[in-house]
N, C-alpha and C positions, 0 to 999 in steps of 0.2 A: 281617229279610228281607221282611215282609210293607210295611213301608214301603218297600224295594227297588220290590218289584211294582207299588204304588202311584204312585210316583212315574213310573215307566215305562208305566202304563196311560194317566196323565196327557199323558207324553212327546210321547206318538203324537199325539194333539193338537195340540201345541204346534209339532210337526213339522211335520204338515200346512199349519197354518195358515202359517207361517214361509215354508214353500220354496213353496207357492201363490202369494206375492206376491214370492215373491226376495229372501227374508230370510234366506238360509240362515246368515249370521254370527253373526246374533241366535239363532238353535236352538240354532246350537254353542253358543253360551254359557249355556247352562241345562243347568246340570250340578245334579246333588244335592249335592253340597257347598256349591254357592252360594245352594242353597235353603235348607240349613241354618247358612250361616252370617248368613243375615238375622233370624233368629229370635233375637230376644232371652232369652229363659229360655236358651238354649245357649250365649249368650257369656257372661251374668252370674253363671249359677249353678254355679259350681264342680264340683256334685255330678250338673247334670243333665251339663254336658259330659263327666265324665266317666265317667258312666255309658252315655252314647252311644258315645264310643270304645272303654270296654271290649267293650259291645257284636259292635261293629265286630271289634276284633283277633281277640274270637272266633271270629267266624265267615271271616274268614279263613284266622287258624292251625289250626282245628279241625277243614276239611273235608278228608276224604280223598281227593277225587278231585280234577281237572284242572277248575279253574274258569275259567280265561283266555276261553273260550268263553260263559259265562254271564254274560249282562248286569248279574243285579241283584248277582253277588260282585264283578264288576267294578268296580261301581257305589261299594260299598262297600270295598274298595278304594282306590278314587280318594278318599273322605274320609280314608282314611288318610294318602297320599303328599301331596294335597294342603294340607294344614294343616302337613305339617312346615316349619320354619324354615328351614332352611338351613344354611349356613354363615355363623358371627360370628368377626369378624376384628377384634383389639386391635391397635393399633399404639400402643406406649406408651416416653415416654422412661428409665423403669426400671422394673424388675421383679424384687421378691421377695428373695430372697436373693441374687441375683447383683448387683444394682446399685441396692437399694434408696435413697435419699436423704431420706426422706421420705413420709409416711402416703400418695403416690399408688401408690407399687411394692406396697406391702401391699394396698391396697383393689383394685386391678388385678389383683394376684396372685389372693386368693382367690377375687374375684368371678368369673373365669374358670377357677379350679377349680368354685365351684359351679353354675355354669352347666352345666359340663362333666358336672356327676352328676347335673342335670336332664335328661340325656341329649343336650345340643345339640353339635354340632360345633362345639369354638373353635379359632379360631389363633391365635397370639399372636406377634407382631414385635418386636420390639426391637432397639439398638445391642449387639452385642458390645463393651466399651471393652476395651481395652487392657489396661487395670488395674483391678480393683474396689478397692471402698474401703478395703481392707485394702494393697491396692500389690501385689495378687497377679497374678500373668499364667496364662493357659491354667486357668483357673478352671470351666469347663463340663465339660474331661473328668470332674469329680466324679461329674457324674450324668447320664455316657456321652449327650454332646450332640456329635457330630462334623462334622466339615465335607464337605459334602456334594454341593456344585456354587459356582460363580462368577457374578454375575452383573454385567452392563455399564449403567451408568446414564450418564445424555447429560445434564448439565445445558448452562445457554448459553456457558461460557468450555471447555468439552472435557467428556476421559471418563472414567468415573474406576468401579473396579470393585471390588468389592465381595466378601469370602467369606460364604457361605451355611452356615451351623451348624443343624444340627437333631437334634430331640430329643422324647420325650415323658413331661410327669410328669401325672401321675392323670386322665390323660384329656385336657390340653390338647397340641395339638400347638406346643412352641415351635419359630420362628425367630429366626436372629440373624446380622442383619447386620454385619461385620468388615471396619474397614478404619480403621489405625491412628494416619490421620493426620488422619481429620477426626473421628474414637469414640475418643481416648486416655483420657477420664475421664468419668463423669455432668455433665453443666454446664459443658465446660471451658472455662475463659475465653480469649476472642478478640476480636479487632474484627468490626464486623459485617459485612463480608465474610466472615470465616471462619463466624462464626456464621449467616447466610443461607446457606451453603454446606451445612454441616450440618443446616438443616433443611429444604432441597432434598434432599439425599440418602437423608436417611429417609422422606423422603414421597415423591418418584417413586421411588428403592429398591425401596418397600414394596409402591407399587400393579406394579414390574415383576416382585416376585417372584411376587406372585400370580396372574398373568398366566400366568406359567413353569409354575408347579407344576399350573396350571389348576383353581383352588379362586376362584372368583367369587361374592364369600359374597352372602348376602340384607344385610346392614350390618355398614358398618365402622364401629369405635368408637375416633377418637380424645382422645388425651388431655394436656391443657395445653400452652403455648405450642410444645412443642418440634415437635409434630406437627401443627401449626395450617397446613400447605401440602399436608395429603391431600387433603383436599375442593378445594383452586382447580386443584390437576391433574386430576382430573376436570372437574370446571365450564368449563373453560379449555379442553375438549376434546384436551387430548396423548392419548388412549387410547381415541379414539374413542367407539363404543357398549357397550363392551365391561364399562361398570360401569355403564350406563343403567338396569340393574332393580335397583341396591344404593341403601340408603338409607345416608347418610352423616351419623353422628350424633356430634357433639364434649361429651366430659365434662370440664365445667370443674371441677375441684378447688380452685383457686386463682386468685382473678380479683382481685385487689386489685391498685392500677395498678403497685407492683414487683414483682408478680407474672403479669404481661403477657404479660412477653417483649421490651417495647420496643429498639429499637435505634434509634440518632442516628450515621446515615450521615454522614460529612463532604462540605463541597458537592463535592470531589473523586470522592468515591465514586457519589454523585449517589441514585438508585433502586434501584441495583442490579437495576434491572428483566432486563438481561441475563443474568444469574446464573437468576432463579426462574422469569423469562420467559411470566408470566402479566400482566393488566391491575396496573398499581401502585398504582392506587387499591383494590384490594381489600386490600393492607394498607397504606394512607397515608389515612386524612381528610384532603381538600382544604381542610375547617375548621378545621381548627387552627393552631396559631399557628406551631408546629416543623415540621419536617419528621420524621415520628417513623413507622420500622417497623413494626406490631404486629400481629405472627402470630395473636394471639387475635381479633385483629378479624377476620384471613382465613378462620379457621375457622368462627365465628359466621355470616359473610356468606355463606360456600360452603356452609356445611351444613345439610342436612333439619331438622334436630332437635338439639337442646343439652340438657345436663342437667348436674347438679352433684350435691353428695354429703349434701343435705339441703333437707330444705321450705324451714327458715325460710331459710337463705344462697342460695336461689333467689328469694325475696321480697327480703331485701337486696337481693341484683345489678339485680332489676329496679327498684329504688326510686332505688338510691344509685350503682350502678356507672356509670364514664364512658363506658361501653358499652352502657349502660341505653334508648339508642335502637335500635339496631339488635336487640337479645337482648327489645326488645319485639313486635320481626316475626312470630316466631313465635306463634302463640297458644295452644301447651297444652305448655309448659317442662316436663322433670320432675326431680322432685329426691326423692330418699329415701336416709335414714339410711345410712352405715356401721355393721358389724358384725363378726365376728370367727369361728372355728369354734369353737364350745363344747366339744365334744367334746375337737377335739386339743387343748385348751387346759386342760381339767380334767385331762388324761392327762399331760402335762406339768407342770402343778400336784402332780398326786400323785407322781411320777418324782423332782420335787424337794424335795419339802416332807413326805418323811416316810414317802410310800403311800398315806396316807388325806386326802379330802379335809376333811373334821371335825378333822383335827388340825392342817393346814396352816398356818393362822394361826400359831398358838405357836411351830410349827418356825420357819417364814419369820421370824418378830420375833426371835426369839433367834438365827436367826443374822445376821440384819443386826447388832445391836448388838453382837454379838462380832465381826463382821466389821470393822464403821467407827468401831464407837464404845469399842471395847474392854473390853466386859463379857465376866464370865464369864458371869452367870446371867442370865435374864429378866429382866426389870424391866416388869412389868405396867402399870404406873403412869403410867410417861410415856408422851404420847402420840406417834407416831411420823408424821411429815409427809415426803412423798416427792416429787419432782417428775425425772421423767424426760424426754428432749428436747432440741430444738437450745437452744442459749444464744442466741438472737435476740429483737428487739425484738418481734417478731408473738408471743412466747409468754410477756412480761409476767413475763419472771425479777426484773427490780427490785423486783417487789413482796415478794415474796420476801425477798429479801437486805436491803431497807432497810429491813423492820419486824420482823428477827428478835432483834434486842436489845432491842427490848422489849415483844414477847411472852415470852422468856426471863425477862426480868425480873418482869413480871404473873405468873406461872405457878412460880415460886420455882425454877429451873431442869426442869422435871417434862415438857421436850419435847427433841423431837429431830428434827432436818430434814436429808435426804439432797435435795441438788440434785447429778442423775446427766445428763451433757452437757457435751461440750467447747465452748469457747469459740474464739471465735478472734481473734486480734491483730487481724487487718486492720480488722471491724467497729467501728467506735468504740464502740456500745452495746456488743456481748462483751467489748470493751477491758475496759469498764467495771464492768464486773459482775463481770469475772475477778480483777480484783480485789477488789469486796468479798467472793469468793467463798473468795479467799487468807487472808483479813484474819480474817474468820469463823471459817475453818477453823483457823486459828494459836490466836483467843483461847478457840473454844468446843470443845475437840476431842473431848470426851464429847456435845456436842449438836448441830454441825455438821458435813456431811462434803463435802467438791466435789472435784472433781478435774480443772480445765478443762483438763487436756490430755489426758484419757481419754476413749475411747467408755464408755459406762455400761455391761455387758456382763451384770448381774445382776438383770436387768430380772420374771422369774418372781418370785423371792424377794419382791422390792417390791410387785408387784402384790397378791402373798397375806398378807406379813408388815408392810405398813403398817396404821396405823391411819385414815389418810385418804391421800387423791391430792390432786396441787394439780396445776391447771391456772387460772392467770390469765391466758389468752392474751387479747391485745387482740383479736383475731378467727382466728375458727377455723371452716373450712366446714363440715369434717363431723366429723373428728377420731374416732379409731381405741383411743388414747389408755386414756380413759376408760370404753370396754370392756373392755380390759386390763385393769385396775383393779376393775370390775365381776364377771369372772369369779371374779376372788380375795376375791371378798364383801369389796372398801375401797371405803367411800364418796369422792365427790369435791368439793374442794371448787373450783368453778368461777366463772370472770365469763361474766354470762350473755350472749352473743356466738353468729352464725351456729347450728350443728350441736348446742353444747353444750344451747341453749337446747330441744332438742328431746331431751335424752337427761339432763337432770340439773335433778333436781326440788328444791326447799327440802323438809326435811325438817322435817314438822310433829307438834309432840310429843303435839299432845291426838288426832288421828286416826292419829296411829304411821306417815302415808304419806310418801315420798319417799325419795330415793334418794344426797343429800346435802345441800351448803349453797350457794347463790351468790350473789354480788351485783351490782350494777346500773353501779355507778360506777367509771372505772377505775384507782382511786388507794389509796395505801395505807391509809389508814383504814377506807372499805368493806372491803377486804380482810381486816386485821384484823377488822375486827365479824364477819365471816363465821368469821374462825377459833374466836373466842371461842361464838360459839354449835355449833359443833363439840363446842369444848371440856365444853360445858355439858353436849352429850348425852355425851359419853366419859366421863363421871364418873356418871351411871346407866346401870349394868351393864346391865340390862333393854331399857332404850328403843335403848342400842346393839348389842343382839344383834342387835335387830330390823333397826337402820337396814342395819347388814351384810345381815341376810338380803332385804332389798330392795332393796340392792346386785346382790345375787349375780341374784333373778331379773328385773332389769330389764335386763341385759345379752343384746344383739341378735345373733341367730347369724344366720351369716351365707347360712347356707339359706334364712330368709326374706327377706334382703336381694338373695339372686339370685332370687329367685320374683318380688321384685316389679320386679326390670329385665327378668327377661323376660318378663314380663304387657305390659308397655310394648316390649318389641320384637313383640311377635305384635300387639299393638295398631297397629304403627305400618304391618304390612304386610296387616292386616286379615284376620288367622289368630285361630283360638277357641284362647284359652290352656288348654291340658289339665292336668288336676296328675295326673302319674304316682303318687302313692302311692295317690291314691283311684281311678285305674283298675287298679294292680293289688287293690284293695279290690273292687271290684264283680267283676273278673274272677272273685275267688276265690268268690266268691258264684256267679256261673254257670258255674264250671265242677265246683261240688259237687257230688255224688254223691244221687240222689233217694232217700227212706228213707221208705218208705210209709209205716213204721209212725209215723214222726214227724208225715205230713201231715194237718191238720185243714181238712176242706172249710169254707166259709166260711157263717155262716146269714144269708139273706140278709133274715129278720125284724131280724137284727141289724146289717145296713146301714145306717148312717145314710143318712135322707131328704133331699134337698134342701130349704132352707127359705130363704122369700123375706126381705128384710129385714125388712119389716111385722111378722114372724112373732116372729124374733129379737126387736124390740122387746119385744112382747108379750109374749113370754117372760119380758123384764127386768121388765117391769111390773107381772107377776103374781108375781115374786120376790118382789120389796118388797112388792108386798098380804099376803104373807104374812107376811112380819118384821112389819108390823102389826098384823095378825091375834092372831099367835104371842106379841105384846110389851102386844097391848092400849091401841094409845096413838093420843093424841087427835088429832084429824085438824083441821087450819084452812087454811084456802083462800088464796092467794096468788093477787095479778095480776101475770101478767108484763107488762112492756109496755120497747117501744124505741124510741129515735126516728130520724126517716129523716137525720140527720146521716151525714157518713162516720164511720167508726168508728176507734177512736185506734189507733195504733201499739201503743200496748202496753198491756193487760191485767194487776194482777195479783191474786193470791190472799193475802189476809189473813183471818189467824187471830185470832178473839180471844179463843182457851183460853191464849194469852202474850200479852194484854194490850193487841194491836194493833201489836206492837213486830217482829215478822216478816211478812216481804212476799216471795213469790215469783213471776218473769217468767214469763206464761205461756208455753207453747210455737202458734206456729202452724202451724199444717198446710198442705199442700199445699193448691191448689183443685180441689176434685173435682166433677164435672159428670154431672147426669143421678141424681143422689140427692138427695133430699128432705128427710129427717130420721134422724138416728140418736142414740142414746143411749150414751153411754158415764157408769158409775159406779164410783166405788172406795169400797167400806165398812168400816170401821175399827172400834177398839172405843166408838167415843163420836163420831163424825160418820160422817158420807157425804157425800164430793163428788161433785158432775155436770157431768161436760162439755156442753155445749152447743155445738152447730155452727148460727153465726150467720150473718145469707147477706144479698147485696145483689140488689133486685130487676134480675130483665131480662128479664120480658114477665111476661104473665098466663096463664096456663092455663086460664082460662075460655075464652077467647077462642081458644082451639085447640079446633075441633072435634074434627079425626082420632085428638088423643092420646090415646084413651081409656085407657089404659097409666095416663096422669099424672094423668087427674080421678079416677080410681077408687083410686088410691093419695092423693089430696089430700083425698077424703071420708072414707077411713081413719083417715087422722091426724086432720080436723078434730073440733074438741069431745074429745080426748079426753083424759084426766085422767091424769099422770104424778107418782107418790109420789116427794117428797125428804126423805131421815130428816136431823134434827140430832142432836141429843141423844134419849136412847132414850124419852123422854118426850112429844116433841114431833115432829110432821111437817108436812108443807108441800105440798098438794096445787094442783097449777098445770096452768091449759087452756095446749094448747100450739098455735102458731099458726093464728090462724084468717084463712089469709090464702090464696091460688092465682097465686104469683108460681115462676116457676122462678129459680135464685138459684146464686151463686155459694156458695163454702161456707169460712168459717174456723173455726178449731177454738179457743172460749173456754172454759179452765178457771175454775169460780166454786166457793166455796163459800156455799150460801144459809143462811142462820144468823141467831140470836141471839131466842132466847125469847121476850124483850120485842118485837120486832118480830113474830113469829106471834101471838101474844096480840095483840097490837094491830093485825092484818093491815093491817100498813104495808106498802107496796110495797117491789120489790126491784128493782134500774136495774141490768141488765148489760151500759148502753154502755159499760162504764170508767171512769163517773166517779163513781162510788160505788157498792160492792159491797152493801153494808147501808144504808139509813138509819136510824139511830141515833133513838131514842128522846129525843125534846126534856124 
């Protein structure tokens, strides 16, 4: 409140002055919220924003009378309504259980569930197909999603109209647009007339439903080729200003060039510029050699903002992808990890595997191997290798299938491999595979199990009752997989590729860290090597309790996977990201109940004083005087000295209690301006290191009269004597600059050492090019 007043005492002020010269635009826009969203501590620090907002709610919700009249609740207030988001609108070509095809419908689904429990308004669009992947029809009455209105969309050859289905599960409002001949199936194949038609319809569709219902969110988010014409119908102006305040942001999931979207129109067909009836160079390079469609280029070129579903496969794309010019436009890409719900997924874990999650594994193993491999009892022994997913060349089944004869063989038969994925005839790789996968399964049928004309459908058990995951995809952006896998405490073993490389670690047996095995090359023998050091840790019971239990907690839920997209949506429309748990954490704090008898006034002899740095120094100085003191040991005088060379790139710190055989990069610091000297030390049982902050000259401080500020801090420090212990027998007393230069500042870790050098008060060089000099 008291900042309320404050700012509004200010106001008047600012008021004045404004409309005295006929600036009345510029007053209106000095609001307190834009005061306080310039302040840095309120956007970076998590805890102060929201302890501000808690603030704020209180005294909104808390007051009992009619505040609408009062300026400073008003006031406060408007920081509330203004920093909220808006609305966020999915438009995505599958979704979840209903049409999933692949790790985009899952990562889509959730992340708009937990957005949703972040508290933000989402929608979500999608095709109604005809049929899901099961061949089922009218699949949404399940979970009471009904049709609701019609709507009319105009592309350039007529009109063609659309049913509207709506629905809400756990907070996301879904739509679905129906209409059976151009939504019969996810992906359906067609020539690219059809398929340009299709992805005209869900993109103007999408932006006319929203229109209709009047929900004009703050960003829309779509996602890979299928939805790559939302952003040029806007751009292209069909809808006027009416999506002029949305930020239009494309997530690529899959950018790999047959993963595009391209289309190869025949010269008959020409542009089909009439159909999508936007500029055709926004999806045609004039450069290229073909003439070649590509929706992902439309998206990329129309959209605000791109993102993908991991750091490092964002660093790929901009390195390697054929799109790698345009997706450089942008200058701050974002990309972070998939993740999965822990919760519902340990709840499902124990539902299947027994009730308890401690005993899961054993349940899960036993009954895989009774299931496929036709044991009765456990078999603890053999180690159990699982690989679940499409049968395609992107997911590096060959590797698999063509060195499992002889790992069986290495391994005196003591493994067993479940590859869970149907295959399919048409693909020549699946061809291929599907048959060694037949071939396998006939000679190994206690250690092999496939079934390429099945969906894999016992996908929990595997996660929890394998003893590793395989995933050798040739590349993988972000990949969902692998958490999977993780929840169920199995380690994975991976080629390290996009997503994986950022969620699956080599498991190192003298530090006990990492989370599995992977390797670099994408060919069967790397693969092998990888299994075999599996193997190695599976046979110490110990080391692989561990590697599981670092399975279990390296796996990424997917509450911090929506906190950090929408850090980056408040970010992008220059809203303070608030984290609701820690505002209702401070709320509960102020709206407690005051308990005299608990309260202790504060002494204010026991306030700590302000202390200037000089002060701190000296503090540390007369530490050390006293470990000397206290230890009784001999004192020998060092000259520092430097020379006015630039100073090397890198610094490091050698030991020579190991001999000289250990060498550590130092770290650099920031440049920090307007300080002088400072002292940092770390003291151990048998040395002490000193940092030193070493500086390049840029003026003199004599030579300023006015600053007396800096000569009076420059005659402090000059002459004065700073203790460096080595060994507890031995110290190193050294004048520290006697120089009146103001200076830039880097931060060099040294340790000054070695006996024979104090005894012989030999110098010590900390330009970098030798920490000690050695005793000749």
């Amino acid at each position: 409140i008291f900042i309320c007043f404050f700012f509004f005492q200010a106001e008047d002020g600012i008021r004045d002055f404004c409309l005295s010269r006929g600036l009345g635009d510029v007053y209106k826009r000095q609001t307190l919220y834009s005061v306080i969203n310039l302040m840095k501590d309120v956007k970076n620090d998590p805890s102060t924003s929201a302890k501000l907002f808690a603030y704020c709610q209180s005294i909104v919700e808390d007051t009992p009378f009619d505040t609408t009249e009062v300026v400073a609740y008003r006031a406060v207030n408007d920081i509330i309504s203004h920093n909220k988001l808006g609305t966020l609108a999915f438009i995505t070509p599958e979704l979840g259980k209903f049409s999933t095809v692949g790790g985009l419908g899952v990562m889509v689904d959730e992340l708009s569930q937990g957005l949703a429990s972040l508290g933000e308004d989402v929608v979500m669009i999608s095709p109604y197909y005809e049929r899901n992947r099961k061949g089922e029809t009218g699949y949404l009455a399940k979970d009471n999603i009904k049709h609701v209105r019609n709507i009319d969309v105009f592309l350039g050859d007529g009109k063609y109209t659309c049913g509207v289905h709506y629905g809400q599960i756990l907070g996301v409002h879904l739509y679905f647009l129906h209409n059976p001949i151009f939504f019969p199936a996810p992906y359906a194949d067609g020539d690219p007339t059809f398929t340009v038609k299709q992805m005209s319809l869900i993109a103007k569709g999408s932006l006319e439903l929203l229109c209709q219902i009047r929900k004009i969110p703050t960003i829309i988010l779509t996602n890979d080729w299928f939805t790559g014409f939302v952003a040029a119908y806007n751009k292209s102006g069909h809808f006027g200003d009416v999506f002029k305040g949305t930020i239009f942001f494309h997530i690529a999931h899959n950018l790999e060039p047959t993963y595009e979207g391209r289309l190869w129109p025949s010269p008959q067909e020409g542009t089909l510029e009439h159909i999508y009836q936007f500029p055709a160079e926004l999806v045609m390079d004039p450069y290229w050699k073909d003439r070649v469609i590509n929706p992902s280029r439309c998206a990329i070129l129309c959209s605000d903002q791109w993102g993908t579903v991991s750091n490092s496969y964002k660093q790929d794309l901009l390195n390697n992808s054929p799109l790698a010019n345009i997706l450089r436009r942008n200058p701050n890409p974002f990309g972070f990890a998939n993740g999965i719900p822990r919760e519902i997924r340990i709840k499902r874990i124990k539902d299947t595997c027994g009730g308890t999650l401690e005993g899961a594994y054993k349940f899960a193993k036993l009954k895989l191997q009774q299931t496929y491999f036709r044991f009765e009892k456990l078999d603890d022994t053999i180690a159990l290798f699982s690989f679940v997913g499409r049968v395609t060349q992107q997911k590096g089944v060959h590797l698999i299938l063509e060195s499992f004869d002889q790992l069986i063989s290495k391994y005196g038969g003591k493994i067993q491999f479940i590859v869970g994925g149907p295959a399919s005839n048409k693909d020549p790789y699946a061809s291929y595979c599907r048959g060694l996968m037949i071939d396998l399964a006939n000679r190994h049928p206690h250690n092999f199990w496939a079934a390429p004309d099945e969906f894999f459908t016992n996908g929990t058990l595997v996660n929890a009752g394998s003893d590793f995951g395989l995933m050798p995809s040739l590349f993988e952006p972000g990949g969902i997989v692998q958490h999977e896998f993780f929840i169920g405490s199995t380690p994975v073993i991976a080629f390290k590729t996009g997503g994986l490389k950022d969620s699956v670690f080599e498991f190192n047996s003298k530090t006990l860290k990492g989370n599995g095995f992977t390797f670099e090359e994408h060919r069967v023998g790397d693969f092998m090597y990888a299994v075999d050091r599996a193997m190695a840790v599976f046979h110490d019971k110990k080391k692989y309790q561990i590697l599981r239990q670092n399975a279990f907690d390296s796996c990424l839920d997917v509450e911090e996977v929506s906190r950090a997209w929408d850090k980056e949506f408040y970010r992008l429309h220059n809203r303070i990201f608030v984290d609701q748990p820690l505002v209702e954490e401070h709320s509960k704090r102020i709206l407690q109940d005051f308990n005299p008898k608990e309260y202790k006034p504060e002494d204010p002899s026991e306030k700590a004083a302000d202390i200037s740095k000089e002060d701190v120094l000296m503090q540390k100085i007369k530490k050390l005087m006293g470990e000397v003191k206290e230890n009784k040991l001999k004192q020998v005088t060092f000259t520092y000295r430097t020379s006015r060379l630039p100073k090397p790139k890198l610094v490091q710190l050698c030991g020579v209690f190991h001999n000289w055989d250990q060498k550590k990069s130092c770290n650099t610091g920031p440049q920090l301006h307007n300080e002088y000297l400072e002292l940092h030390y770390l003291v151990t049982s048998r040395r002490i290191y000193i940092q030193i902050y070493c500086r390049r000259r840029m003026g003199d401080l004599r030579r300023r009269p006015n600053n007396k500020r800096c000569r009076k801090q420059l005659e402090q420090l000059r002459n004065r004597e700073v203790i460096y212990l080595e060994k507890p027998k031995k110290i190193i007393i050294q004048k520290l600059f006697k120089c009146a230069f103001i200076i830039q500042t880097k931060i060099y870790t040294c340790l000054l050492y070695t006996s024979d050098a104090a005894d012989d008060l030999l110098c010590v060089d900390l330009g970098g090019r030798r920490i000690i000099k050695k005793k000749k």
